[in-house]
C-alpha positions as CSV (number, residue, x, y, z in Angstrom):
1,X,-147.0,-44.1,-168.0
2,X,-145.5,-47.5,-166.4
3,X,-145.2,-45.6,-163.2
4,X,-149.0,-44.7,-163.5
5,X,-150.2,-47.7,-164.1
6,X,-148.3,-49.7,-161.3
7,X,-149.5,-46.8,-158.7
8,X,-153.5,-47.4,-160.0
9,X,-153.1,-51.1,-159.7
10,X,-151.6,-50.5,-155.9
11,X,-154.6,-48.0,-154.9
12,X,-156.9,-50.6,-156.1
13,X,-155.2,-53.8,-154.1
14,X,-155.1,-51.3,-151.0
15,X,-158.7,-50.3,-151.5
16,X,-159.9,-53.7,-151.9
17,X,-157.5,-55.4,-148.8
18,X,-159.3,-52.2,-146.9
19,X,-162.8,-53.2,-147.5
20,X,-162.3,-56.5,-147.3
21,X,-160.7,-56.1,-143.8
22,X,-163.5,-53.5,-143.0
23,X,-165.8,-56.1,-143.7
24,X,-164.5,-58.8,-141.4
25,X,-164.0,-56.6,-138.3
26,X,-166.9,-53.7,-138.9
27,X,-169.0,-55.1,-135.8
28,X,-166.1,-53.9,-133.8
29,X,-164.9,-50.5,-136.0
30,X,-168.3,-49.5,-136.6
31,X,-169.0,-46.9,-139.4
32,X,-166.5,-44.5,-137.6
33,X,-163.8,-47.1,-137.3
34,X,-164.7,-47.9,-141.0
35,X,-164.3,-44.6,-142.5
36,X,-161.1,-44.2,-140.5
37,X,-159.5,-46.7,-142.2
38,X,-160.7,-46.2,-145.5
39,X,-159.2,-42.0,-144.6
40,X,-155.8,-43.2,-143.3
41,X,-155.6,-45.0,-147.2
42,X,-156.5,-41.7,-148.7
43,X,-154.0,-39.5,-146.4
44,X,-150.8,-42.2,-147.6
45,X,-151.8,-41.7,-151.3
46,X,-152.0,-38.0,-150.8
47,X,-148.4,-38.1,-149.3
48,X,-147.1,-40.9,-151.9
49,X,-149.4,-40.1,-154.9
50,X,-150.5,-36.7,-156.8
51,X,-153.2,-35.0,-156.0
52,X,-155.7,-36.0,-158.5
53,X,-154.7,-39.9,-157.3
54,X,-155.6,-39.1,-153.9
55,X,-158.9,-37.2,-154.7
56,X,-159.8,-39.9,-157.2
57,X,-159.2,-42.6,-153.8
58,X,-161.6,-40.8,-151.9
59,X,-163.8,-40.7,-154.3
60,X,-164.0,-44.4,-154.5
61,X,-163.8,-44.8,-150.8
62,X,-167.2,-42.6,-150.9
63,X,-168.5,-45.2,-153.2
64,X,-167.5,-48.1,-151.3
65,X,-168.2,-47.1,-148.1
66,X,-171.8,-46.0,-149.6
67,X,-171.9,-49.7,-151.2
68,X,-171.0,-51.9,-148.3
69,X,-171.5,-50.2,-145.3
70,X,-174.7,-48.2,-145.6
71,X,-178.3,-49.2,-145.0
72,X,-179.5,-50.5,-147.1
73,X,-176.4,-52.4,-148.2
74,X,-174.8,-53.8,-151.4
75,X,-176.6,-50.7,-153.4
76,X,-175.9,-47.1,-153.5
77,X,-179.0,-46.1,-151.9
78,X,-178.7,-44.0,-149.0
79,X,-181.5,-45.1,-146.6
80,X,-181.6,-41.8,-143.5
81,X,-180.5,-38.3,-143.7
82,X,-177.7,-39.3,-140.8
83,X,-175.8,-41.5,-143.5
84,X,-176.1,-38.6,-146.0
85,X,-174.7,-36.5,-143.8
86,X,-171.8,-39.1,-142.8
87,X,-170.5,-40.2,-146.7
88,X,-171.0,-36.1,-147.8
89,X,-168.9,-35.4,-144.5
90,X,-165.6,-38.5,-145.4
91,X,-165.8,-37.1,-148.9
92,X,-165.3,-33.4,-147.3
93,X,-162.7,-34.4,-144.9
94,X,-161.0,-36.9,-147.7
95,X,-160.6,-33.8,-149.9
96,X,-159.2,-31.6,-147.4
97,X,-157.3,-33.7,-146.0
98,X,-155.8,-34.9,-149.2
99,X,-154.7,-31.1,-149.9
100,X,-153.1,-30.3,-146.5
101,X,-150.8,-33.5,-147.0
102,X,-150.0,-32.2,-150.4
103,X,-149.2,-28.6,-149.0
104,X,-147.1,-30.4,-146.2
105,X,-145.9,-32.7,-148.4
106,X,-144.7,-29.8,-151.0
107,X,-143.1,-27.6,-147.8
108,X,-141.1,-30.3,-146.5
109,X,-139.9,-30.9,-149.7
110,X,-138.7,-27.3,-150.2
111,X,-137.5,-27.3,-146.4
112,X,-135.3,-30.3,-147.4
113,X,-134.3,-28.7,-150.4
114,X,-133.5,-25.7,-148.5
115,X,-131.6,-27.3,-146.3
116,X,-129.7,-29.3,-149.1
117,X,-128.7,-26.4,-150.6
118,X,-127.3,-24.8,-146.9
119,X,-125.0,-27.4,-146.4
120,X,-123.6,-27.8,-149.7
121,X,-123.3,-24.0,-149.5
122,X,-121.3,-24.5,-146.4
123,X,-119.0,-27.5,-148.2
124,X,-118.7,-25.5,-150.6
125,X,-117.0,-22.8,-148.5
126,X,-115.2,-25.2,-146.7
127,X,-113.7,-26.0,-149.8
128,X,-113.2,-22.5,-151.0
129,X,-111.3,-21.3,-148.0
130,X,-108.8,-23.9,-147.7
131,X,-107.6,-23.5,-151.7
132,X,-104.6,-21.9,-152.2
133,X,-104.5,-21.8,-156.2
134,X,-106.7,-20.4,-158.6
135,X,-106.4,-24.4,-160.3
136,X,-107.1,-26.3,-157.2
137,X,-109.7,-24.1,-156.6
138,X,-111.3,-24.8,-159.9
139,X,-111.2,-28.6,-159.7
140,X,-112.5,-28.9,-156.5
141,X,-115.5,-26.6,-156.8
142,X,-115.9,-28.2,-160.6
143,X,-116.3,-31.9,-158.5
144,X,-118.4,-30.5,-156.0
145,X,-121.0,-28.9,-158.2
146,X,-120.9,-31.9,-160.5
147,X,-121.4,-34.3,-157.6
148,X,-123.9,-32.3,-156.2
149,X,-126.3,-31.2,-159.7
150,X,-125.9,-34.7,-161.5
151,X,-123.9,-33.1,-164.7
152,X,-121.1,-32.2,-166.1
153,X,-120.0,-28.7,-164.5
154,X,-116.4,-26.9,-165.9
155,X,-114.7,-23.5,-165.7
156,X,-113.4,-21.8,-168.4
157,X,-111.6,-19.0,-169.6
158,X,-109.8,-17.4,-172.0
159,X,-105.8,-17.5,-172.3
160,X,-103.6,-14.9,-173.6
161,X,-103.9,-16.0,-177.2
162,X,-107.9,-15.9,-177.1
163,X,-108.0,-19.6,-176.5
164,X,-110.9,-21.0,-174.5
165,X,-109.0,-22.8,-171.2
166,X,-111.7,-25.7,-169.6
167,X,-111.0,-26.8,-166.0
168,X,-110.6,-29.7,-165.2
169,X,-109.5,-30.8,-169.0
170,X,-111.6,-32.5,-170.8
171,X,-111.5,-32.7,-174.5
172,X,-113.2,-35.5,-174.9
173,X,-116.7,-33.5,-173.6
174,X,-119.1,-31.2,-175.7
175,X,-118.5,-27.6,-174.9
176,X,-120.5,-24.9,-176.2
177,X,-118.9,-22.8,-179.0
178,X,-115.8,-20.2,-178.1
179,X,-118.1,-17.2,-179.4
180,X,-120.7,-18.0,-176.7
181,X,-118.2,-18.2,-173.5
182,X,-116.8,-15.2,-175.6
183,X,-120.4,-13.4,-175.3
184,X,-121.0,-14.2,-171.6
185,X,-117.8,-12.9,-170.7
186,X,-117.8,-10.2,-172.7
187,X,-121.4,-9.1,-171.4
188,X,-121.6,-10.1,-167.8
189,X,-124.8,-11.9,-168.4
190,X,-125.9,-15.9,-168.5
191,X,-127.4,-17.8,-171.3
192,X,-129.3,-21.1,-171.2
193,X,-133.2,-21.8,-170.1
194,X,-134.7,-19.4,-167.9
195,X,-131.8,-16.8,-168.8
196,X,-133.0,-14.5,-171.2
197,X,-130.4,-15.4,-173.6
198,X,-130.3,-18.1,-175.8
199,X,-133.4,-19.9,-173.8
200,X,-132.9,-23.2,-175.9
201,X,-129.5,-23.6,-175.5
202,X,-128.7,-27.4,-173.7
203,X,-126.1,-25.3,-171.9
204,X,-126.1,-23.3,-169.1
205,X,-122.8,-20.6,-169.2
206,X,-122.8,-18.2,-166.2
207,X,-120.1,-15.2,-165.8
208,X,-118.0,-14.7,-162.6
209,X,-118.1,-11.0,-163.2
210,X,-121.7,-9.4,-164.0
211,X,-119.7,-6.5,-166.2
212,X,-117.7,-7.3,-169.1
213,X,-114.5,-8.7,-168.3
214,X,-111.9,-11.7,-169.2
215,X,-112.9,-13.4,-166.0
216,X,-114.0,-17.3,-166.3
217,X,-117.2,-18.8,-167.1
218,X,-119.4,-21.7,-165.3
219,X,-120.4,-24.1,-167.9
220,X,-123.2,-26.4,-167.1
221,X,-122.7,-29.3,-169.5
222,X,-126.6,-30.4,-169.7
223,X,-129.6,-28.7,-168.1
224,X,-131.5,-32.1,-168.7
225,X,-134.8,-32.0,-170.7
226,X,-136.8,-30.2,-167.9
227,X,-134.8,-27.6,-166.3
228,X,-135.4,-25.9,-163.3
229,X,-135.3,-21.9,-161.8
230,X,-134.4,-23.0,-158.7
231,X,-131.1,-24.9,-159.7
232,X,-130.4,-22.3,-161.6
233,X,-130.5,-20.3,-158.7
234,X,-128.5,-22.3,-156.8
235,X,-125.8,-22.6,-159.3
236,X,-125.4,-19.0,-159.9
237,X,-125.2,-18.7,-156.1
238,X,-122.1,-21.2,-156.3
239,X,-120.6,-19.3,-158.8
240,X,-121.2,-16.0,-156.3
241,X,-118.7,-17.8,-153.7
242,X,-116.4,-19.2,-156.1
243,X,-116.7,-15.5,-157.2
244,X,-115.0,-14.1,-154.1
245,X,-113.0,-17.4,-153.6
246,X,-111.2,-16.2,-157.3
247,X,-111.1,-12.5,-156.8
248,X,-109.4,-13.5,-153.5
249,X,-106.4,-15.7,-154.9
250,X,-105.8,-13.4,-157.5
251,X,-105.3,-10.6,-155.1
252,X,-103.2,-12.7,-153.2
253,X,-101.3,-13.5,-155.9
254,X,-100.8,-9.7,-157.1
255,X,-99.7,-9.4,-153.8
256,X,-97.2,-11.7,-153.5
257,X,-96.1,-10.3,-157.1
258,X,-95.5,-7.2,-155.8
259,X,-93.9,-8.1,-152.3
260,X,-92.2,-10.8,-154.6
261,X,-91.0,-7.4,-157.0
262,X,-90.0,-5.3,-154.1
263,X,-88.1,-8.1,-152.6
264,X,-86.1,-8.5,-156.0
265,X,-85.7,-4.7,-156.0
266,X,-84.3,-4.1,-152.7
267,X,-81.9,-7.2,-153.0
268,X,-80.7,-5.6,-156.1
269,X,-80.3,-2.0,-154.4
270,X,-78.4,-3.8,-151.7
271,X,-76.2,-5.6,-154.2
272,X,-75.1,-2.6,-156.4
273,X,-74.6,-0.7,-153.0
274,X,-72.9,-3.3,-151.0
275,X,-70.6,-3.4,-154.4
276,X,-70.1,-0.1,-154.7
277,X,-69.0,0.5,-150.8
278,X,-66.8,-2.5,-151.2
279,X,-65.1,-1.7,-155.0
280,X,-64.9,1.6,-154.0
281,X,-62.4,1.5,-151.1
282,X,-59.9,-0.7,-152.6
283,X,-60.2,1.1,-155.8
284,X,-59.9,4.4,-154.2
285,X,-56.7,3.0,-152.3
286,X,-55.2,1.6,-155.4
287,X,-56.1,5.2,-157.5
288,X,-54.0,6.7,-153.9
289,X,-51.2,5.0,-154.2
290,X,-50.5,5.0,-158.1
291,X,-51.1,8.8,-157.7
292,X,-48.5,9.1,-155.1
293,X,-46.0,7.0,-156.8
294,X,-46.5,8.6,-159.8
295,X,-45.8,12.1,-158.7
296,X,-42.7,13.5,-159.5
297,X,-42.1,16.2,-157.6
298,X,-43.0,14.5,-154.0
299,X,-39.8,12.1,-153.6
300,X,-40.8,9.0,-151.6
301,X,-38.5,6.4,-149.5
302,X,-37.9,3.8,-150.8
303,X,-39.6,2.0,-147.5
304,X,-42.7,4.0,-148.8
305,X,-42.6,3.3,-152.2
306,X,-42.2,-0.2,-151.1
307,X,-45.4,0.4,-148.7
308,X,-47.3,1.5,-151.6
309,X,-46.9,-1.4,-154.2
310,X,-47.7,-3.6,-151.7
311,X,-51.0,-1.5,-150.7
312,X,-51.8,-1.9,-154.7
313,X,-51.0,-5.5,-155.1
314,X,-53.0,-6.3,-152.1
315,X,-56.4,-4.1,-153.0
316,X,-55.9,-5.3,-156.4
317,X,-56.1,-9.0,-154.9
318,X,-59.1,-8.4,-153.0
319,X,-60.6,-7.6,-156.0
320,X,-59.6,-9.8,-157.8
321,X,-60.6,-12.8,-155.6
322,X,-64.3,-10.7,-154.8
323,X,-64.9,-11.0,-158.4
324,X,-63.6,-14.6,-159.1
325,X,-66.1,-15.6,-156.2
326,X,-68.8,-13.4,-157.7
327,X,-68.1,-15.4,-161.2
328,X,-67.4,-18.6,-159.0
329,X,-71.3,-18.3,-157.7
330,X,-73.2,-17.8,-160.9
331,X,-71.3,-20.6,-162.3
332,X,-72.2,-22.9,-159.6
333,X,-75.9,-21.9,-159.7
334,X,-76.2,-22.0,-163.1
335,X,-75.0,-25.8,-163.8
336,X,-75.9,-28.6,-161.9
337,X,-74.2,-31.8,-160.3
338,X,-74.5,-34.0,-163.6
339,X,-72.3,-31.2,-165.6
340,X,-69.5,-31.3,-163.2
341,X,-66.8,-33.7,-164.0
342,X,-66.3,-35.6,-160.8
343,X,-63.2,-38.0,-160.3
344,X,-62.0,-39.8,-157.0
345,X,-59.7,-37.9,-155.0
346,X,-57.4,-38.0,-152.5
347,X,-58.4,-35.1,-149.4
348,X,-54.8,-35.2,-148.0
349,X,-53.3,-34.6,-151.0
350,X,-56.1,-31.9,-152.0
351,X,-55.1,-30.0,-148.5
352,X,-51.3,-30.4,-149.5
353,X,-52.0,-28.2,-152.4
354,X,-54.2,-26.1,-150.8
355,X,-51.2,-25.2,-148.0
356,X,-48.7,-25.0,-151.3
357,X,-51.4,-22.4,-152.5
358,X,-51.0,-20.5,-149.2
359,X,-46.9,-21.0,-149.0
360,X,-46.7,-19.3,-152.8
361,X,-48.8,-16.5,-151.7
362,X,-46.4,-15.6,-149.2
363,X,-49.5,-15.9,-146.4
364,X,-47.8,-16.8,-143.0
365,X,-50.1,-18.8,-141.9
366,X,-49.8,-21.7,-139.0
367,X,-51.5,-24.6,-140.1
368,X,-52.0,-28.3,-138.0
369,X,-53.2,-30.9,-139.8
370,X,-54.4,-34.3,-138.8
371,X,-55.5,-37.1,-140.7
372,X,-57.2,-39.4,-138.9
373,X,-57.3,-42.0,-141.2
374,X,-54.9,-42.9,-144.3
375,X,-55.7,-43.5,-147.9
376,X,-59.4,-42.1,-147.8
377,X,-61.0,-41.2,-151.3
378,X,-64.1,-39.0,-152.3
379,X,-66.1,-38.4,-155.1
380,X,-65.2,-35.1,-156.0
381,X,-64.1,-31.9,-158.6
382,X,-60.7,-31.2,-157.2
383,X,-61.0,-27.5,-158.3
384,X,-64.5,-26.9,-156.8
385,X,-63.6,-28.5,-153.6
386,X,-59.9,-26.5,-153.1
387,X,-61.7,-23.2,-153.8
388,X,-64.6,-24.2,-150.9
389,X,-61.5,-25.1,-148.6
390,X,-59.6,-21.6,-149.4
391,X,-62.9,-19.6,-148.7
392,X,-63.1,-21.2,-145.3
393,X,-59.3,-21.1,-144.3
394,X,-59.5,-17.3,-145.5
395,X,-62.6,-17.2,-143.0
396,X,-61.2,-18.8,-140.4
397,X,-57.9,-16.4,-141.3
398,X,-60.3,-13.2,-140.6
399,X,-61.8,-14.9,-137.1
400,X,-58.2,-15.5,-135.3
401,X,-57.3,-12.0,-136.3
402,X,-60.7,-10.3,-135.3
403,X,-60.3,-12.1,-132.1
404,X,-56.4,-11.3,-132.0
405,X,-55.8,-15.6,-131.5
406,X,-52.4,-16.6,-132.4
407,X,-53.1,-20.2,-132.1
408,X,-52.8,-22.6,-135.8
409,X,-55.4,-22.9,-138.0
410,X,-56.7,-26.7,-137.7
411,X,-57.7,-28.9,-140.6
412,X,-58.7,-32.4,-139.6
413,X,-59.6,-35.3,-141.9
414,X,-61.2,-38.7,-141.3
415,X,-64.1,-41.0,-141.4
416,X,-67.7,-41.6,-139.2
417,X,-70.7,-43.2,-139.6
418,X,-69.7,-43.8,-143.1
419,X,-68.7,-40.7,-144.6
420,X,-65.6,-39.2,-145.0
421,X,-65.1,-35.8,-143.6
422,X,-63.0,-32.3,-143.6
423,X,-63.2,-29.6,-140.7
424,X,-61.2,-25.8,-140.4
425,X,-61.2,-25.4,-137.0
426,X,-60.3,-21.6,-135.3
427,X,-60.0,-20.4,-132.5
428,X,-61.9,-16.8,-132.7
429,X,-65.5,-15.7,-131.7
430,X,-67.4,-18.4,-133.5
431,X,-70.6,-18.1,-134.7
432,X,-73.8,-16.6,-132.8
433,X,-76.1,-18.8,-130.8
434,X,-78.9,-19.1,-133.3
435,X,-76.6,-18.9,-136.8
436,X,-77.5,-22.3,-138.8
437,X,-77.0,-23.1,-142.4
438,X,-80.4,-21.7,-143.1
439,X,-79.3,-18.1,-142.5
440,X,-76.5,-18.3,-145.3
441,X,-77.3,-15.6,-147.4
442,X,-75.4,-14.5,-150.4
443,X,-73.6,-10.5,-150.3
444,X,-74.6,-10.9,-146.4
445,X,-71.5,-10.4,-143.8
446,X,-71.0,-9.4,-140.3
447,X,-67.7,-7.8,-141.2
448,X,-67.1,-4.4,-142.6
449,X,-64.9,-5.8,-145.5
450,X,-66.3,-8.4,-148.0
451,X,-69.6,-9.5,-150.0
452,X,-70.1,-12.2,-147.6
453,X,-69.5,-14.6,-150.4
454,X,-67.3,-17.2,-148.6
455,X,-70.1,-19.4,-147.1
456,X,-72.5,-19.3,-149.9
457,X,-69.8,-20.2,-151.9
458,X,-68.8,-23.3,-150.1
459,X,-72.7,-24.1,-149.5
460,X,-73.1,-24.2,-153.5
461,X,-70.0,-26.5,-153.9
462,X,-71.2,-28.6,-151.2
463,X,-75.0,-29.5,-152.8
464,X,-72.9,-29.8,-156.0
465,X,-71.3,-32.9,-154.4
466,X,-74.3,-33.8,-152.3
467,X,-72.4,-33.1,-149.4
468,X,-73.5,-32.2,-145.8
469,X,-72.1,-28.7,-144.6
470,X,-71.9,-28.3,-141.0
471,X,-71.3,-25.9,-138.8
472,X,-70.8,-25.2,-135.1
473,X,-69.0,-23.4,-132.0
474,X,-65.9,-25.4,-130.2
475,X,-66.4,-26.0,-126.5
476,X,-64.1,-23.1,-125.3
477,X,-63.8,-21.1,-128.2
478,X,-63.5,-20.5,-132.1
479,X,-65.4,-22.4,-135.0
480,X,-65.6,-25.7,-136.7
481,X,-67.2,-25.9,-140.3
482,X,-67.4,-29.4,-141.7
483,X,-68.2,-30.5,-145.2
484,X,-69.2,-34.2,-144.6
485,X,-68.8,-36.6,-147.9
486,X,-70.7,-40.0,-148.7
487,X,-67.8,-42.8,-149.1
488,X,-68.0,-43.5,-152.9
489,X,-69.0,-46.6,-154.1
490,X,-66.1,-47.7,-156.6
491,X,-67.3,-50.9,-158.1
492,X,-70.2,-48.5,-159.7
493,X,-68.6,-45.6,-160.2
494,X,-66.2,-47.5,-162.8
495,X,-69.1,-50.1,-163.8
């Protein structure tokens, strides 16, 4: 009503500024000039104004023009036929004029509306296209539509206990009740004004899926006290494209799923085979040799029996150290650094029991070790880190005699760029051109015997202690695997 009254009170200041103006200067607009200008009023109230304002303008323009400007003047009489003809002609023209600007007024509205609508379509599909969850995808259309419709909009749906789920979370806001998300979802079909279902609802709930389903909802928070077809419209063709954005995430997600399934599966096949090639030839040695020696009617040297001991006690070792490594894995993947008990240690005198290790076994092995620098310490678990160093001397063991090298094995130790270090070195093949630590992968192994445990193994024991592990190809030949420590920091570790 305000509104009203300020937009009278303007047509009235304009009308009167207009005749007064026409007054000064109508020796020089003449009655043609005069109506102009009184028509030009009437056209901006019929693009500013409603209808009836503008008709009710030329109206009073009739009556002015009729009053001031035609013979005989200051009355309403109308004094020649011409003048009738001129006043019934403005009030013609006013009229139609007045509802072509509306028309045009009303299509440019709905072309801008239109055109609003395209572009926040296409934002809207930006948006779409670029999420890669089913949440992200939620929230951002949720923000756009509320941006764009001046409410509250959510997504909701129902969990695997029958809850009602509301995206983004939000409490704190009035929902409609769980029974009527329940009902749109259940039937496919909207409810709210201009839906067919529950027309006096405040709340607008549209279903992703037109058929009964457990897909989500679109909850319009407020349809405002006069609410429109078209926005309905438009929302429901939002919730079209977040529609297909869903269906395709969730597709994409069964996908991975079932790539993710299949992966699993085939890793496992590949385990239990790769265990039962490699279990099965020792074991089928061993179950050879006990046979033979058991036999009494075959008499055997005693250079063979001796042969055959030694072919069980060294099967039975293999598998004995496959499995401790298996065990040795799980362990190490299923703890982590802060449940390993760490102490400072000495790495000379953890390689001096490491070569004891390999002197007790009876392993001839040549070893040549330097220290580089004396009296180094590292923050270590003295266990973990003489099993990582025995897995890579044993590899370094199979490279020399792969490559038939019958140079030392070499285990330096020192200290660069502040941290201290420890390197095999051999002198076989060494590793292929485009081998990195990336490609360690657990019961993987170029070699015909072994679960290709040894790296991953020493990988594991080496992000226990936070440690770099390196590896690389010597200039002329053989390998060089480092496991790189930080230099402790005493003063805190006893703080």
């Amino acid at each position: 009503m305000k509104t009203q009254i300020i937009q009278a009170i303007f047509v009235v200041i304009m009308l009167a500024l207009t005749t007064a103006l026409s007054q000064k200067f109508s020796s020089i607009l003449g009655l043609t000039g005069v109506a102009m200008s009184y028509l030009l009023l009437v056209v901006a109230v019929a693009y500013f104004q409603s209808f009836l304002s503008a008709c009710l303008t030329g109206l009073m323009a009739f009556l002015l023009i009729n009053y001031f400007f035609i013979s005989p003047r200051f009355t309403f009489q109308v004094a020649s036929i011409e003048s009738i003809a001129s006043l019934v002609s403005f009030l013609l023209v006013s009229l139609v004029v007045t509802s072509l600007v509306k028309k045009l007024r009303f299509q440019t509205s709905e072309s801008m509306a239109a055109y609003k609508r395209a572009d926040f379509a296409k934002r809207l599909a930006e948006h779409l296209s670029i999420a890669d969850d089913i949440n992200t995808l939620f929230q951002e259309s949720c923000h756009l539509l509320s941006i764009e419709f001046e409410t509250k909009i959510f997504i909701g749906s129902i969990d695997g206990q029958n809850e009602i789920v509301i995206s983004p979370d939000l409490s704190e806001i009035n929902l409609p009740a769980p029974n009527a998300m329940r009902w749109v979802a259940d039937n496919g079909k909207p409810i709210g004004p201009f839906t067919g279902n529950w027309e006096a609802s405040e709340y607008w709930v549209i279903p992703f899926n037109r058929l009964p389903s457990k897909d989500p909802v679109l909850i319009v928070s407020n349809v405002g006290a006069e609410p429109s077809l078209d926005t309905l419209n438009a929302i429901k063709y939002s919730v079209g494209q977040i529609t297909m954005a869903y269906q395709r995430l969730n597709n994409l997600e069964r996908a991975k799923k079932a790539e993710l399934i299949a992966h699993e599966e085939a890793i496992q096949n590949a385990l239990l085979a790769s265990i039962a090639h490699d279990m099965r030839t020792p074991l089928t040695s061993i179950l050879g040799a006990a046979t033979a020696l058991g036999q009494k009617t075959v008499k055997l040297s005693e250079r063979q029996s001796e042969r055959l001991t030694a072919l069980i006690a060294s099967q039975a070792q293999h598998l004995a150290i496959t499995t401790e490594n298996i065990l040795s894995l799980m362990r190490l993947e299923s703890c982590t650094s802060n449940s390993i008990p760490m102490a400072l240690e000495s790495p000379e005198e953890i390689i001096g029991i490491v070569l004891k290790l390999y002197k007790d076994r009876g392993d001839g092995l040549n070893f040549n070790v330097t220290i580089n620098e004396q009296e180094l310490l590292i923050y270590a678990n003295a266990n973990l880190l003489i099993q990582a160093l025995i897995n890579l001397i044993d590899n370094a063991k199979l490279s020399n005699l792969a490559s038939n090298a019958q140079e030392a094995i070499q285990i330096e130790v020192g200290k660069k760029d502040h941290r201290i270090y420890i390197s095999i070195l051999d002198s076989g093949e060494g590793f292929n051109d485009d081998f990195n630590i990336t490609k360690i992968k657990k019961f993987s192994s170029t070699r015909s015997k072994g679960f290709g445990l040894g790296l991953p193994i020493v990988q594991a024991i080496a992000n226990a202690h936070h440690a770099d592990l390196m590896i690389s190809n010597r200039e002329h030949h053989g390998a060089c695997v480092t496991l790189s420590f930080a230099t402790p920091e005493i003063d805190k570790i006893y703080a």
